[in-house]
Every structure is written in structure tokens, then in C-alpha cells.
C-alpha positions in Angstrom: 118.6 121.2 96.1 120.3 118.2 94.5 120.7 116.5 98.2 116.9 116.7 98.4 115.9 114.9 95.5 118.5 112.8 96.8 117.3 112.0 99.5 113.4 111.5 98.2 114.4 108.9 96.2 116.3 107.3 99.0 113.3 107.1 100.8 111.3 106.1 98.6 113.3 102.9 97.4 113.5 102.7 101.0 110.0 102.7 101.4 109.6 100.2 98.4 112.3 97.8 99.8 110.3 97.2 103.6 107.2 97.1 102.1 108.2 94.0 99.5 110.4 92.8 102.6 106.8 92.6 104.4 104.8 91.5 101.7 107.5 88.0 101.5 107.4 87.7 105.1 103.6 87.3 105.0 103.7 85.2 101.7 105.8 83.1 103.3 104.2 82.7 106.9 101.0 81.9 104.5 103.0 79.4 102.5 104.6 77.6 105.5 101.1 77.6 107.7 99.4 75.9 104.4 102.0 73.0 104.3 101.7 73.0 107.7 97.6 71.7 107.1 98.9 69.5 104.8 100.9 67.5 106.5 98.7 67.0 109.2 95.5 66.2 107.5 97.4 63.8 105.3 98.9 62.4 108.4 95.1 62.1 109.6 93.5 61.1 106.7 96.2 58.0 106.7 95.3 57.0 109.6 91.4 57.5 109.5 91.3 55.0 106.4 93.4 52.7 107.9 91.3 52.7 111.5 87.5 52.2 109.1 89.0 49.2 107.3 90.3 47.9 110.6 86.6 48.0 111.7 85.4 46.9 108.4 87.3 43.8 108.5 86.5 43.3 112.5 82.4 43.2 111.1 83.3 41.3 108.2 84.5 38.6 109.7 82.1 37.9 112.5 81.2 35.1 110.3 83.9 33.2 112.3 81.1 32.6 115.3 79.1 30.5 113.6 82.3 28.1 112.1 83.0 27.9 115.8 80.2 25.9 116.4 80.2 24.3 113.8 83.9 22.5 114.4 82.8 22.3 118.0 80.3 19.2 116.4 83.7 18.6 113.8 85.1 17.2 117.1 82.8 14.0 117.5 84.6 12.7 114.5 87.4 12.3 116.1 91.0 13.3 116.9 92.3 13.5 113.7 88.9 15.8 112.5 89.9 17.8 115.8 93.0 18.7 114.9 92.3 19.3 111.0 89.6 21.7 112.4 91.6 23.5 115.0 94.0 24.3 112.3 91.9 25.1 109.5 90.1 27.8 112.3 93.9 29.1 113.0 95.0 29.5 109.6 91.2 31.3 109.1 91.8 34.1 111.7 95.6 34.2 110.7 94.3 35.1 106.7 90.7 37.0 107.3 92.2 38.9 109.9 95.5 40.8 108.1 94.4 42.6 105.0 98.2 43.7 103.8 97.7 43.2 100.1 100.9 40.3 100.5 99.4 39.0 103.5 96.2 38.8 102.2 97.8 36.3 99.0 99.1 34.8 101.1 96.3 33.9 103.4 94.0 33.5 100.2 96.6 30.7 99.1 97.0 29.1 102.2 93.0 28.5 102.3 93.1 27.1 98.8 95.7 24.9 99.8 93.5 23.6 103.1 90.4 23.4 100.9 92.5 20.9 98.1 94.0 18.5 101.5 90.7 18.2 103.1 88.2 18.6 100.0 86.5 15.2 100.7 85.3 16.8 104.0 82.2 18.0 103.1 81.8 20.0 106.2 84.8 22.0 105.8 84.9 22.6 102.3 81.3 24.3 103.0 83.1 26.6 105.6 86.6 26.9 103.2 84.1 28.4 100.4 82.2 30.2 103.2 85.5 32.2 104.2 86.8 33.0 100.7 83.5 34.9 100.1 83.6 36.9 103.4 87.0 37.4 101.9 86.1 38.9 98.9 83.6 41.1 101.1 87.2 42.6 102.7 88.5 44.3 99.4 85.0 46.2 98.8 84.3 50.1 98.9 85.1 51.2 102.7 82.1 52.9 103.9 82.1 56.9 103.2 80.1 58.6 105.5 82.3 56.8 108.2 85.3 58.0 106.6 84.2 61.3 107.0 82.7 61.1 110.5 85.9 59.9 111.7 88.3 62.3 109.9 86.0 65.2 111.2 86.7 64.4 114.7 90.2 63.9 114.1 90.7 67.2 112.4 88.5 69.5 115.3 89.9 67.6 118.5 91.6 70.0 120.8 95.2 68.7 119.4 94.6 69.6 116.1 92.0 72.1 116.0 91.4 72.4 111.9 87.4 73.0 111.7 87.9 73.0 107.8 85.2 71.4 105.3 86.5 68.6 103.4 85.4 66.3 100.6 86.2 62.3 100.5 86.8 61.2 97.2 86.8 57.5 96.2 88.7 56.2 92.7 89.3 52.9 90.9 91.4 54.7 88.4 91.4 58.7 88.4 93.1 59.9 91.3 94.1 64.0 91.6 97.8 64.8 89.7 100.7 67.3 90.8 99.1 70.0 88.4 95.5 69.4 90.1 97.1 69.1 93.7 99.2 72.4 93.1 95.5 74.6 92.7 96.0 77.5 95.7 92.1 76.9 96.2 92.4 73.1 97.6 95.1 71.2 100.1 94.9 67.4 99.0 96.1 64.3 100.9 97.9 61.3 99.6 96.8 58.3 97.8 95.6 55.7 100.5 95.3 52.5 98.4 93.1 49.5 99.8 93.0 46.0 97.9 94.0 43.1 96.7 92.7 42.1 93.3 91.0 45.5 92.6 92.7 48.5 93.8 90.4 51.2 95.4 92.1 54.9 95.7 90.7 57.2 98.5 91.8 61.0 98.8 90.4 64.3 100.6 90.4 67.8 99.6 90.6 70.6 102.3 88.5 73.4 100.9 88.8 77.0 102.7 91.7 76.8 104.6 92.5 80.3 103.6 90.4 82.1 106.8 92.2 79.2 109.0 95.4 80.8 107.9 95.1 84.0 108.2 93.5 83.3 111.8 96.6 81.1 112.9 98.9 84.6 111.1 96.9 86.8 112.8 99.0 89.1 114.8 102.0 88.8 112.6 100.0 90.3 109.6 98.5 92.9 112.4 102.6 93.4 113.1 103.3 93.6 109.9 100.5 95.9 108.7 101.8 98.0 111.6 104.5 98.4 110.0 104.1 99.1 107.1 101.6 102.0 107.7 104.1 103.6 110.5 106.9 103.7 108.0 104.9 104.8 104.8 103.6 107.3 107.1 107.0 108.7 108.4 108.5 108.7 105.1 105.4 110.6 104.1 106.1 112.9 106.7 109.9 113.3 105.8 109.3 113.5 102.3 106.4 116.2 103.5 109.1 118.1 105.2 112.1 117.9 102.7 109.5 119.1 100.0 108.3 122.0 102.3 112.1 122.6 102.9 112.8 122.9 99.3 109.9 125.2 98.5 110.5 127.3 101.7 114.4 127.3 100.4 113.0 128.7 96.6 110.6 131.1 98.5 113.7 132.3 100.7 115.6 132.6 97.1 113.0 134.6 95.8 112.4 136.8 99.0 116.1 137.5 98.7 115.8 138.9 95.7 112.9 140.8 96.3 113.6 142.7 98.9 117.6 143.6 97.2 115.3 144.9 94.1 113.2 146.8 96.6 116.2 147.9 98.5 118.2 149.3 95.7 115.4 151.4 94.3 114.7 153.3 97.6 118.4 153.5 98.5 119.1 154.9 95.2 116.7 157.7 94.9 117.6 158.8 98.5 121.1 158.9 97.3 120.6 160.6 94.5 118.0 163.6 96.2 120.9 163.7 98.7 123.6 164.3 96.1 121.4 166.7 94.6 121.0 168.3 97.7 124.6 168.7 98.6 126.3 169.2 95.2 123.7 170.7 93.0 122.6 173.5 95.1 119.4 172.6 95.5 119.4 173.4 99.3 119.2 176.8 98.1 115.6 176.0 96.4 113.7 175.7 99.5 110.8 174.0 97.6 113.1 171.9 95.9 114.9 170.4 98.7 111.2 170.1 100.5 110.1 168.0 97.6 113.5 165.9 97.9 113.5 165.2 101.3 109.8 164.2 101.3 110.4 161.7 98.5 113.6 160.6 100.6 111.0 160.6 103.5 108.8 158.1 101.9 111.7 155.5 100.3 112.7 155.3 103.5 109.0 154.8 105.3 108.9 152.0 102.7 112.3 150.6 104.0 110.9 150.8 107.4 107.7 149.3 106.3 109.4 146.0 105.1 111.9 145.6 107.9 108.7 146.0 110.2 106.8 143.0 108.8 110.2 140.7 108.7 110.6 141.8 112.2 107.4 141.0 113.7 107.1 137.9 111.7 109.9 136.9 113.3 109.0 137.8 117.0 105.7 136.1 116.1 106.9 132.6 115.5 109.3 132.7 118.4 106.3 133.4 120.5 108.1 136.8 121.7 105.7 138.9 121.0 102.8 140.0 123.2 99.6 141.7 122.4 98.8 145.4 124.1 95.1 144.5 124.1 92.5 147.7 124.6 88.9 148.3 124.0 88.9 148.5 120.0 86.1 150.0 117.5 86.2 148.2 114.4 83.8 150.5 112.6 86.3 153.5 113.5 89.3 151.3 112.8 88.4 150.5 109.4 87.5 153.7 108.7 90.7 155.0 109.6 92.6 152.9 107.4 90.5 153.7 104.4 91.1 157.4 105.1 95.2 157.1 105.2 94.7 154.7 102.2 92.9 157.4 100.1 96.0 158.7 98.4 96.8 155.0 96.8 93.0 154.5 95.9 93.4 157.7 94.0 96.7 156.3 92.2 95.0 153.4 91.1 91.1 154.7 90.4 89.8 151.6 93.1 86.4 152.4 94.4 86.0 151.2 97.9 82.3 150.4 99.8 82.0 149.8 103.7 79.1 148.9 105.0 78.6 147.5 108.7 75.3 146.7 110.5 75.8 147.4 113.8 79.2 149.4 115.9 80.8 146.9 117.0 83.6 147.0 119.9 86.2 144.0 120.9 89.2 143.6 122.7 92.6 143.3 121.0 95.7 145.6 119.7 94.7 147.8 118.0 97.9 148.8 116.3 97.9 144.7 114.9 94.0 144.7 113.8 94.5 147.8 112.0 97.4 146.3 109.6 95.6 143.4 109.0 92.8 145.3 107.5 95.6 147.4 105.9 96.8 144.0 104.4 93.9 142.7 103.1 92.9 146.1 100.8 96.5 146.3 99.9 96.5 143.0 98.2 93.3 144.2 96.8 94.6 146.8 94.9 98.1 145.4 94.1 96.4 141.8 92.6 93.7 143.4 90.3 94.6 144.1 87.0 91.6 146.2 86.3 89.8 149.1 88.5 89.7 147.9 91.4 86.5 147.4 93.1 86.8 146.6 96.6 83.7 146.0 99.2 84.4 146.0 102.8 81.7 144.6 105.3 81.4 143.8 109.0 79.2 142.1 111.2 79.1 140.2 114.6 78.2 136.3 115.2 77.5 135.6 118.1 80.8 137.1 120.1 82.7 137.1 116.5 83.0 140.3 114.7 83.5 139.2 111.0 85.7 141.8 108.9 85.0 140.9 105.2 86.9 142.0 102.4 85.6 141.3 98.7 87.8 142.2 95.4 87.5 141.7 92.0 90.9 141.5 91.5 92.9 137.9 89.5 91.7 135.4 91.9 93.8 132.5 93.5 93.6 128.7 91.8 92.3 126.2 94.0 95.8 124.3 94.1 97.3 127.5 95.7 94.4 128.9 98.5 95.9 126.6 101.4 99.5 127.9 100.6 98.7 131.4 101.2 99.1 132.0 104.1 102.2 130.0 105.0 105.3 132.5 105.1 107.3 133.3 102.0 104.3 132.0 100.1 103.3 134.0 96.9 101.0 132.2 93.5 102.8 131.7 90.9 102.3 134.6 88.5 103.9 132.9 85.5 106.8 135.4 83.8 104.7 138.8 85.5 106.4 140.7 88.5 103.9 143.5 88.5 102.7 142.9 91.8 105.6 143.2 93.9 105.1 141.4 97.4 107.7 139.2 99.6 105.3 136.6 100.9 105.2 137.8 104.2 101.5 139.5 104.3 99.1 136.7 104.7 101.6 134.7 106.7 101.4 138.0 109.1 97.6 138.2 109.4 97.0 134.6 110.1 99.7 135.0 113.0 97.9 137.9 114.2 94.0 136.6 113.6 95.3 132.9 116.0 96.8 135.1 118.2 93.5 136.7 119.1 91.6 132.8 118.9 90.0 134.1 115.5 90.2 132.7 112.0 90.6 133.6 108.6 89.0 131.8 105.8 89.7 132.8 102.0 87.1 131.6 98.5 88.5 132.6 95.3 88.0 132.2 91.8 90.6 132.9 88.9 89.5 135.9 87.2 86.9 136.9 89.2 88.5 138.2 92.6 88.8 136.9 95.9 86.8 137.2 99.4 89.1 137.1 102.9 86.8 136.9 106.0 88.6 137.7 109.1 87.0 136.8 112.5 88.2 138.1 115.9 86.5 136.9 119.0 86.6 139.3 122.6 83.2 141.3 121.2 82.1 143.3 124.1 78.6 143.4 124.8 77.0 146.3 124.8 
């Protein structure tokens, strides 16, 4: 008994330990698919700011056209004009192109420098003061909606494949922390910084990723589900079938010593009608020895009784045992019983009503049929604690003849009714041993009932009796 609990609580820590093992392999697939988005919309979102102020700064300076022309009429001026022109126009491209934030000084510098060398040049200082102001134009707020048009395409090409809604934040000053970046709900990108003077912060957030996840983890949580389900299920059933082995082990305990109290008592007043027999001279009272030898008789009957049902039960579930099947007459059959059981309906006061609405005749062994109706008013009389009143009633359904027997004897709890019938089985009857039984009735008339392709269905109430309907198929039509 002690190895059992043993090993319950084996499995169930084993149980325990798989499903937490499954339950961190998942966590972690989700974890490591989540930085996995991370990193590549940040990697994205990099470069899709970077590729819009690269445009940006293409349209901003476009301005450069019209300075083209107007050095072109620089050049009548002369050589010296030429050159100043040609390398005011180089150092202009050079600075308005590259918007690095040292570059950009730089550049800014350089043109301030130019402007100073050449300020009594009317013409160029027009174009210097020109090009600082499309510079200026540079270092303002990069267009939103082509931020996000961009970075959508990025995200759902057939590389990348994350069709996730986003949100494009732009900051001068407020830009998300660790604590707001660490929310489950959101994936942030990085910081991307653009300006010179005046620093302008833009960031995504990557909202619903959580159905992209479990779509990309798919058939690992499928596998792991599996898992889990197949093993609690197996250590269900094991658990199932060491608890059914301890209770069949405690009903085996019980039976033992059931059928040693019911052995002894038969084996002792044979013993002692014997001895009286042969050492008391009571062979020479011929009705005394009669009466001695039929209580002997019927000790032993009772010995023979209980070896019978442990025998059969036994033949039964090795699937030795065949059925001699005949042209039967329930009406007859039950009538017989009740006839041979009149002697223990006397002991006991039970009154007994059969009723039946048509004869009804079926195929099966007779000699089986008739101790399951045997059973079933037995258990009648031997569970009531009261006069027992017990109704019998039989009818046909359709090719079914029903046997019903109703009591009003202590009932069966709820808890207990799909039990009954399993072998070495009896209810719990709390610190009572009136009804003396070994567990093997019930058990025997279910075998016998599926061996003819019948049933047997049982509705009970504590205290207010029980009703068993039997149903054996094979009626013959009349």
C-alpha cells in the first residue's frame, strides 16, 4: 500500500515537473520571437528615417538650379568672378548636401567664411544668405506620413513579413524610458536623432505583435500542448489504475476475510453435528441424526454456493465460459425462483408482487438468467432493514424483455452506483456487517446480462430502496 502512494506522488511531481518544463519552453520561445521583432523593426525603422531625410534634403536643396544660372551670368565678370563662383557652388553642394550634425557645422562655417571673403559681391552674398535659409529648412520636422509609408513597406516585404500596426512618434524632448519600453503590450525602436541646432527625436511603437508570435510558435505550442495533454492523460490513467489496484487490493482484503468468517461458521456446525453423530449416540435417534445431517446438508449447499460464484466469475473473465443457450420462459423462470425463495421470504416477513404484461419467451441459459433474478431479490431482502417489500415486473421493448426489480430496502449513494457492479465491490456500510455479501453478485450479473448483448441499469436513493432493470435481447416472436 505504502508503494502506491509512493508512486502517486511520483507521478504527480512528475507530472508537475514536464508541465512547468513546457510552460518555460514556450515562455521562452515567446520571449526570444519578441526580441527577435525588435531588432528587426529597429533595424528598419533606422534605416527608414535615415532614407526620408535623404530625400528630404535631395528636395530641399533643388534650390541649387536656379544659383546655377545665376553664376553662369557670374562668369561675364571675369576669371577671377569664375573661379570665386565655381568654388562658392562646390563648397554649397559639399555643405547642403551632408547633414551629419559635425558635417553640417562644418559646412555652415565654411559658408560664413565665403560670405565674409566675398561680402562686397552683391550677387553672391544674395545666393550665400539664400543657402543658409534652405539650410535651416534641412533641420525641420521630417515628414510623418512618409515615415510611415515607407516603414510599412519595409516591415510586410516578403523578407521581413511583420504586418504589425505601428505608431510614429515625433519628440523635441520626451522620448519613451527603459520602464516605458519594458511594457509586455508594446515593442519600441531606438532613438533616431536628426539635427543640428535643435534636436528632433523620432521612435515607433509595435502594437499587437502578440498574434504574430504565437503564429511564428505555432506548431511548437501545438507540440508542446501535445504534450502535455498525452502525459497528464497517461498519468491520469496510471494514477486511475494504481488507485483501482489499491481498492481492488482492500476489496480482496475484505473478501478474504469474508469468506474465512463464512467458512468457519459452516465448517464448524458440520463438525460439530458430525461429532454429535459419532460420539454422542445420536445415530441412534433417527430424527435426530435426520435433523443433523440436513443442517450439515445446507452449511455445506452454502459452501458450494460461494465457491460456485468465485468459480464462474472466474471462468467469466477469462472468456472460458460458454453459454448453453435454449428457448427460455421468463414468466415461468421468475416464477420459479420466487417459489424456491419462499422459505427465506417467510424468514424475513418480505412481501413479493410479480406482475408481467405479456409471456414472454427469449433465447439464453437458462440456468445463468435464473441466478441473476435470484441475485437481484436476494440483495433485496439482505439490504432492507425493514419488511421488505419487493415488486417484480417484466415487459418486452421492442426485442428486449426488461426484468425489473424494485425494493424498498437502504438505497445506494450516488458516489457508489457506478462501483457496484465492478467485482469485489460492496458500499460502504460504515461499522455494520449485517448484510454479509463478498462483492461478487452484481459483478456476476453484469457478466452474465453482456454476455447475452443486454444491459443492466440501476436508480437508487438512500433510504428509500433501489430499482435494477435487467434487459436481455434474443425475444422470440411469437
Amino acid at each position: 500500500m505504502k508503494k502506491l502512494n509512493l508512486a502517486s506522488i511520483l507521478m504527480i511531481v512528475c507530472a508537475i515537473v514536464v508541465i512547468v518544463f513546457q510552460f518555460y519552453w514556450i515562455n521562452s520561445l515567446y520571449k526570444n520571437e519578441k526580441n527577435v521583432i525588435s531588432k528587426t523593426t529597429n533595424a528598419l525603422f533606422k534605416e527608414t528615417v535615415y532614407e526620408i531625410q535623404d530625400r528630404q534634403t535631395l528636395r530641399d536643396t533643388a534650390f541649387l538650379t536656379k544659383a546655377i544660372n545665376d553664376f553662369q551670368h557670374l562668369k561675364v565678370i571675369g576669371d577671377d568672378a569664375s573661379k570665386i563662383a565655381s568654388e562658392v557652388w562646390h563648397q554649397l553642394k559639399l555643405g547642403l548636401k551632408i547633414v551629419d550634425e559635425k558635417q553640417q557645422y562644418e559646412s555652415k562655417k565654411m559658408i560664413e567664411g565665403l560670405a565674409n571673403s566675398i561680402k562686397d559681391n552683391a550677387v553672391l552674398k544674395n545666393i550665400i544668405k539664400d543657402s543658409i535659409q534652405k539650410k535651416e529648412v534641412i533641420e525641420l520636422v521630417l515628414p510623418i506620413d512618409d515615415i510611415k509609408g515607407l516603414y510599412k513597406n519595409k516591415l510586410t516585404d516578403s523578407e521581413n513579413d511583420i504586418d504589425l500596426p505601428f505608431e510614429v512618434f515625433v519628440s523635441e524632448n520626451a522620448i519613451p524610458t527603459d520602464s516605458l519600453k519594458s511594457k509586455s503590450n508594446f515593442v519600441y525602436t531606438d532613438i533616431v536623432a536628426i539635427g543640428q541646432q535643435k534636436k528632433i527625436s523620432y521612435y515607433a511603437a509595435i502594437t499587437s505583435f502578440q498574434s504574430h508570435i504565437l503564429h511564428k510558435i505555432i506548431p511548437q505550442l501545438i507540440i508542446s500542448i501535445g504534450i502535455i495533454i498525452f502525459f497528464i492523460a497517461s498519468i491520469f490513467f496510471a494514477y486511475k489504475t494504481l488507485s483501482d489496484q489499491k481498492q481492488l487490493v482492500i476489496a480482496k482484503n475484505d473478501l478474504i476475510s469474508n469468506i474465512t468468517h463464512e467458512f468457519k461458521t459452516p465448517i464448524t456446525t458440520i463438525s460439530v453435528a458430525i461429532e454429535a453423530i459419532t460420539k454422542f449416540g445420536v445415530i441412534d435417534d433417527k430424527e435426530l441424526t435426520k435433523e443433523y445431517l440436513q443442517v450439515s446438508t445446507d452449511e455445506l449447499n452454502r459452501l458450494n454456493l460461494l465457491v460456485d460464484k468465485v468459480l464462474k466469475l472466474s471462468l467469466f473473465e477469462n472468456g472460458k465460459t460458454e453459454l448453453k443457450t435454449e428457448k427460455v420462459n421468463i414468466n415461468s423462470l421468475i416464477e420459479d425462483v420466487i417459489a424456491n425463495m419462499k422459505p427465506q421470504f417467510d424468514k424475513h416477513n418480505a412481501l413479493v408482487n410479480f406482475k408481467s404484461d405479456s409471456n414472454i419467451d427469449i433465447t439464453a441459459d437458462k440456468s445463468h438468467i435464473k441466478s441473476v433474478v435470484y441475485n437481484l431479490i436476494d440483495n433485496a431482502i439482505k439490504y432492507c432493514e425493514r419488511q421488505p417489500i419487493i415488486n417484480i415486473d417484466l415487459r418486452q421493448v421492442d426485442d428486449i424483455a426488461e426484468i425489473i426489480v424494485q425494493d424498498n430496502g437502504i438505497g445506494i449513494a450516488p458516489q457508489h452506483q457506478s462501483k457496484i457492479f465492478d467485482k469485489f465491490y460492496r458500499v460502504p456500510q460504515g461499522n455494520t456487517h449485517n448484510a454479509k455479501g463478498y462483492g461478487l453478485g452484481l459483478s456476476y450479473i453484469s457478466h452474465i446480462v453482456k454476455m447475452h448483448n443486454g444491459y443492466i441499469n440501476v436508480t437508487s436513493a438512500l433510504g428509500k430502496g433501489s430499482r435494477f432493470i435487467v434487459g436481455i435481447k434474443n425475444v422470440n416472436s411469437k
